[in-house]
N, C-alpha and C positions, 0 to 999 in steps of 0.2 A: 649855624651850620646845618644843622637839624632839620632846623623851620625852612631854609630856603632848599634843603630837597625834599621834604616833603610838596614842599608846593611846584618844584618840576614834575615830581611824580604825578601831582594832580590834574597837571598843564598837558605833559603829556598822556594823558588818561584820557582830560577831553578832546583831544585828536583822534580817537581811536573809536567811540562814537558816530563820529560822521559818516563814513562808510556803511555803517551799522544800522543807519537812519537811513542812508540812501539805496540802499537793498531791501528793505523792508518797502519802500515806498514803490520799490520796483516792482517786487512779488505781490504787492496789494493793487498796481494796475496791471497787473497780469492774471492776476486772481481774478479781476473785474470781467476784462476781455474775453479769457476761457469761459468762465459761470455764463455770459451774454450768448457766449454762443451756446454753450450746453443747452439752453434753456432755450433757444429755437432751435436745435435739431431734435429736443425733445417736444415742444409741439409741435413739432412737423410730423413728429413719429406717431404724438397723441393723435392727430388731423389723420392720418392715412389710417393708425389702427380703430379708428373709428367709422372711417368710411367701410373699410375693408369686413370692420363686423353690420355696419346697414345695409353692406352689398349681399353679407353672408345671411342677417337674417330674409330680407329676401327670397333669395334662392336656397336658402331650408322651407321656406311657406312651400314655394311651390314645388318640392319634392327634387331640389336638383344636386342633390347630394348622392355619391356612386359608393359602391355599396361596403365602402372601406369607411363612410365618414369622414372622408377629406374630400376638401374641396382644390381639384387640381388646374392649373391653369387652363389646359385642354378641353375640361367638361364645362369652364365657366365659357367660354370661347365659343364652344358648340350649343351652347343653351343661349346662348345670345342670341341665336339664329332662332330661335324657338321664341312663341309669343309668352307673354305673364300667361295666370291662369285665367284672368279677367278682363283684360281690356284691349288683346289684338287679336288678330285672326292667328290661328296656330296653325303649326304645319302639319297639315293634316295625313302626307307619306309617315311622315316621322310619327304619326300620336296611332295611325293603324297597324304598327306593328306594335303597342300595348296591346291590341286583342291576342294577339299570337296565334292561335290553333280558334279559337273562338265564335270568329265568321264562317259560317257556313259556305261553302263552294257553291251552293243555290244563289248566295244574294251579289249583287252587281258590285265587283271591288270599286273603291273611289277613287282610282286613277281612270277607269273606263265610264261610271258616271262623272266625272268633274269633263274626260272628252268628247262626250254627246251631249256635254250639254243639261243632262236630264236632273240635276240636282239642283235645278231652282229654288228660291224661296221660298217654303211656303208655311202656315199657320200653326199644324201643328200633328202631331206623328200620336195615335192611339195606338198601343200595345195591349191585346186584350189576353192576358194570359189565361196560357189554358192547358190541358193533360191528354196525352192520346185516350184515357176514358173518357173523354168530355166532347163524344164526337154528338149526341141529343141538346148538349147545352149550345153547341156551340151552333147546331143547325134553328136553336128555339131565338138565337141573337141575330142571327141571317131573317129570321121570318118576321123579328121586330122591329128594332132601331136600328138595326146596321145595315145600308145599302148596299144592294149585290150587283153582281156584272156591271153591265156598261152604269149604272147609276153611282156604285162604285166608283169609278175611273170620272168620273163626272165630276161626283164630289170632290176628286182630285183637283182634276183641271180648273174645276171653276169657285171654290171656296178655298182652298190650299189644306185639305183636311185627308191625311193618309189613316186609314183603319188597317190592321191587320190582326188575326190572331198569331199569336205571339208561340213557340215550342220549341223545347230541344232535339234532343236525340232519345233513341231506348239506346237499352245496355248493349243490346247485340247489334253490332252491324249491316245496314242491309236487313235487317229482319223485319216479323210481320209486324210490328208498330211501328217500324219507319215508312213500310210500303203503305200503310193503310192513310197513312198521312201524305203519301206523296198521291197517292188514289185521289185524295181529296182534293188537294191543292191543284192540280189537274182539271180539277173541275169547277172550283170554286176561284182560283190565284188570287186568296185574300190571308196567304201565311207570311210570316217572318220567322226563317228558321234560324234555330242557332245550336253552333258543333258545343251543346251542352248537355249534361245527361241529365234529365228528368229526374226529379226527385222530391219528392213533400219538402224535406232539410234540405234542400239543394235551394230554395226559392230565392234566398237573400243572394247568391251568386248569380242566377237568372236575372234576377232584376239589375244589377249594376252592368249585367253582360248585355242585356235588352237595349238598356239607354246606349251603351259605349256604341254598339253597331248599330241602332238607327240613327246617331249623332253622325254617322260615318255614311249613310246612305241617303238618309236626308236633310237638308238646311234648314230644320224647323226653328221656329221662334219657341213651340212651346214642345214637351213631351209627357203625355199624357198614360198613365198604366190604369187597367181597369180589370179586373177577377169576369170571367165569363159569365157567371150569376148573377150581373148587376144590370139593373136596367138604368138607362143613360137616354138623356133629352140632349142630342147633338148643338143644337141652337144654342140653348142655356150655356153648356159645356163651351163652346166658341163666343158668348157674349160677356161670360165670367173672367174670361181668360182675356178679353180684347183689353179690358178696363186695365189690365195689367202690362200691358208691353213695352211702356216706356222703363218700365222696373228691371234692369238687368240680370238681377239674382233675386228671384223669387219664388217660393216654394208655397204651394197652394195643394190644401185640402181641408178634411173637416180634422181638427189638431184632438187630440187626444191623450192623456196620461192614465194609462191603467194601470193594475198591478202586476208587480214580475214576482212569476211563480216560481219557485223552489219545489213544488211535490214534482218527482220523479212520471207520478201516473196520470198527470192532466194533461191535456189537449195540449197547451201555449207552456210546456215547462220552459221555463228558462235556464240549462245548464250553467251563466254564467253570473247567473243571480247575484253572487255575492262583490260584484262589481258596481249594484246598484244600491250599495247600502247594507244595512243590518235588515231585522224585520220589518212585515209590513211594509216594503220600501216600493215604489213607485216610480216606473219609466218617467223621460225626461218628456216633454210635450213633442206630440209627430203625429203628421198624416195619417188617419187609419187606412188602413191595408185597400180595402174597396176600389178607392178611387184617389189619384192624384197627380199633381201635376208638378214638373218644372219647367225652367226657363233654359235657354241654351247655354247661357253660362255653365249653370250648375252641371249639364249634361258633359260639356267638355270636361270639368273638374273630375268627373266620376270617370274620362275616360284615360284622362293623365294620371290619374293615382289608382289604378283599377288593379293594381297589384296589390296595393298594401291599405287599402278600405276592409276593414274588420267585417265576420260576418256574424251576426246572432241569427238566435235559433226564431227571431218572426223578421219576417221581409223589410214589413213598416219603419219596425225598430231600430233594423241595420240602417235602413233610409236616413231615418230620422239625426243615427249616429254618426252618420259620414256628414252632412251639415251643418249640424250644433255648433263647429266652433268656426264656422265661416260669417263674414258681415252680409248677410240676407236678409232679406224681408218676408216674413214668415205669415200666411195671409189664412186666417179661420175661417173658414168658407160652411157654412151650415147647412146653407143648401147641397151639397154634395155627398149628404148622408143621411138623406129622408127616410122614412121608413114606408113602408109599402103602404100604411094605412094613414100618414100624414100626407103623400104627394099628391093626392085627387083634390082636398082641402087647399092646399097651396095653389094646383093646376088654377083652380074656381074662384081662387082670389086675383090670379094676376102675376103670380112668381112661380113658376115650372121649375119641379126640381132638379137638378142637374144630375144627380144620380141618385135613384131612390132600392134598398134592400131590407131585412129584416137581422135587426140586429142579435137577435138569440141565434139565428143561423151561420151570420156573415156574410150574409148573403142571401138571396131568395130564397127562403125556403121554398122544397121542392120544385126548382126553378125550372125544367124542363116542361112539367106540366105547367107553374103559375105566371112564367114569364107574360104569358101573351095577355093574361086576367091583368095585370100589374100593367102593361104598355095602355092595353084598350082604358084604364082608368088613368093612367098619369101622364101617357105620352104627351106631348105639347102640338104633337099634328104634324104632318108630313109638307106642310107651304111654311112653317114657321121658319125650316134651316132655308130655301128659298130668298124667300123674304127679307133675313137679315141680312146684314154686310158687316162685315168683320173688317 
């Protein structure tokens, strides 16, 4: 009796199993199905949040982030309409209101040259920076290597070569170092002013301010800065620079690493020294100050981020800083920093130096009086820029 219920018990036990197997078998392809899909909505999500950050590194390169650090649909939408910073034409309305207050009311807005016409192609834009006291250096550069009047305007038209010296503002409005400079210009029309105040510590703003509005006034391929003390072989300077122009980003001069000072009392202190290390520490490699050149790439780049480019206390170095972490081609040019008693030697072998000054100076020493001594020995001859073709 015992045994035969025990063994219904067991009979109906394994009844009760099946059910138990056939739910299990259920929830294990339903377990299947859901995980199948989880795992492609989850790479679809890896796939977008991936694109979504190669879209976002991107548009942090080229500064297109509004000033909360989010990137909102609207700014990504309207910078779509805006070139990269390297490889299309930019829109140039939109990149002339980075100058803001900057361009002077003297220079031609670029909606009125791009409608005349008058912003053609051309080779390449000299900035000869200089100081309302530098009206003897700047008359002893006029009497040398730099073409006046209608020879001027010639150089223009027929090699693609714009000179101008380069100045801001004085402190006072309207005052006598603004009139004495509009006196000049008046007689000479070889300036490029800019709504900038003049200042020894003001240079490193000058120079990113110089590039951004001639970038805006002229189509040049190259743009050229040069201190008013320096004597320059035009030719050279346009045969240097030709060898370069299938190069899109490239930064040419004589490359240099000196030391950054910490004393408070010398000439070149660097207040921000400790940025470059402990002691003894040494700038990163850059153009010295005298003479150099970029390409038009790099000139837009300075004009799209011309707000937030750091400045130090030397010009070169600020230069030097805004570059460093772009993909360029950085070109050591030696000619470009001869010394006044090496370019005669050079002239007499066959290779004209491209800019020649005295390095204990920075420039010609007492270049008012020695410039013309320094041209009559190094210059390359007035049929040489003639002659070439660029």
């Amino acid at each position: 009796m015992h045994g035969s219920a025990a063994m219904g018990a067991r009979a109906g036990g394994s009844l009760s199993y099946r059910p138990i197997i056939l739910l299990c078998i259920i929830c294990f392809c339903s377990g299947m199905l859901f995980t199948s899909r989880l795992w492609v909505l989850l790479e679809a999500n890896r796939y977008a949040r991936q694109s979504v950050e190669s879209e976002d590194d991107k548009i942090m390169a080229h500064g297109l982030f509004g000033d909360s650090g989010m990137l909102t649909h609207d700014l990504l939408k309207k910078h779509q309409a805006l070139s990269s910073v390297f490889h299309t034409e930019p829109d140039w309305d939109s990149l002339s209101v980075r100058l803001k207050g900057n361009v002077s009311s003297r220079t031609i807005s670029l909606q009125q040259h791009v409608a005349s016409g008058e912003n053609k192609k051309i080779f390449m834009v000299i900035g000869i920076n200089t100081a309302f006291s530098s009206r003897k250096r700047r008359d002893s550069v006029r009497q040398t290597w730099m073409p006046t009047g209608e020879k001027l305007k010639q150089l223009e038209m027929e090699k693609g070569i714009v000179i101008r010296f380069v100045i801001g503002q004085g402190s006072t409005p309207n005052g006598i170092l603004n009139r004495a400079i509009e006196a000049e210009e008046s007689q000479h029309h070889d300036f490029l002013r800019l709504e900038h105040v003049e200042g020894y510590h003001e240079l490193s703003a000058k120079t990113k301010i110089f590039f951004a509005t001639a970038l805006l006034i002229w189509d040049a391929e190259f743009y050229v800065k040069v201190d008013d003390d320096v004597h320059v072989n035009l030719a050279a300077l346009g045969s240097t620079l030709s060898k370069h122009r299938k190069k899109p980003r490239v930064y040419i001069g004589c490359m240099k690493s000196g030391p950054v000072l910490a004393q408070k009392d010398v000439k070149y202190y660097e207040p921000e020294h400790w940025k470059f290390g402990g002691q003894n520490n040494r700038y990163f490699k850059h153009a010295t100050g005298q003479l150099y050149a970029i390409s038009r790439e790099l000139a837009i780049y300075i004009l799209k981020n011309l707000d937030i480019l750091h400045k130090y206390a030397n010009e070169d170095v600020s230069l030097g800083s805004w570059l460093i972490g772009l993909s360029i081609e950085q070109i050591d040019d030696r000619r470009m920093c001869c010394s006044t008693v090496e370019c005669e030697a050079k002239l007499q072998g066959g290779s004209a130096c491209v800019a020649s000054f005295d390095r204990t100076c920075s420039g010609i020493c007492n270049s008012v009086e020695r410039l013309k001594i320094v041209h009559k020995r190094c210059s390359e001859g007035e049929d040489a820029l003639h002659k070439v073709t660029f």
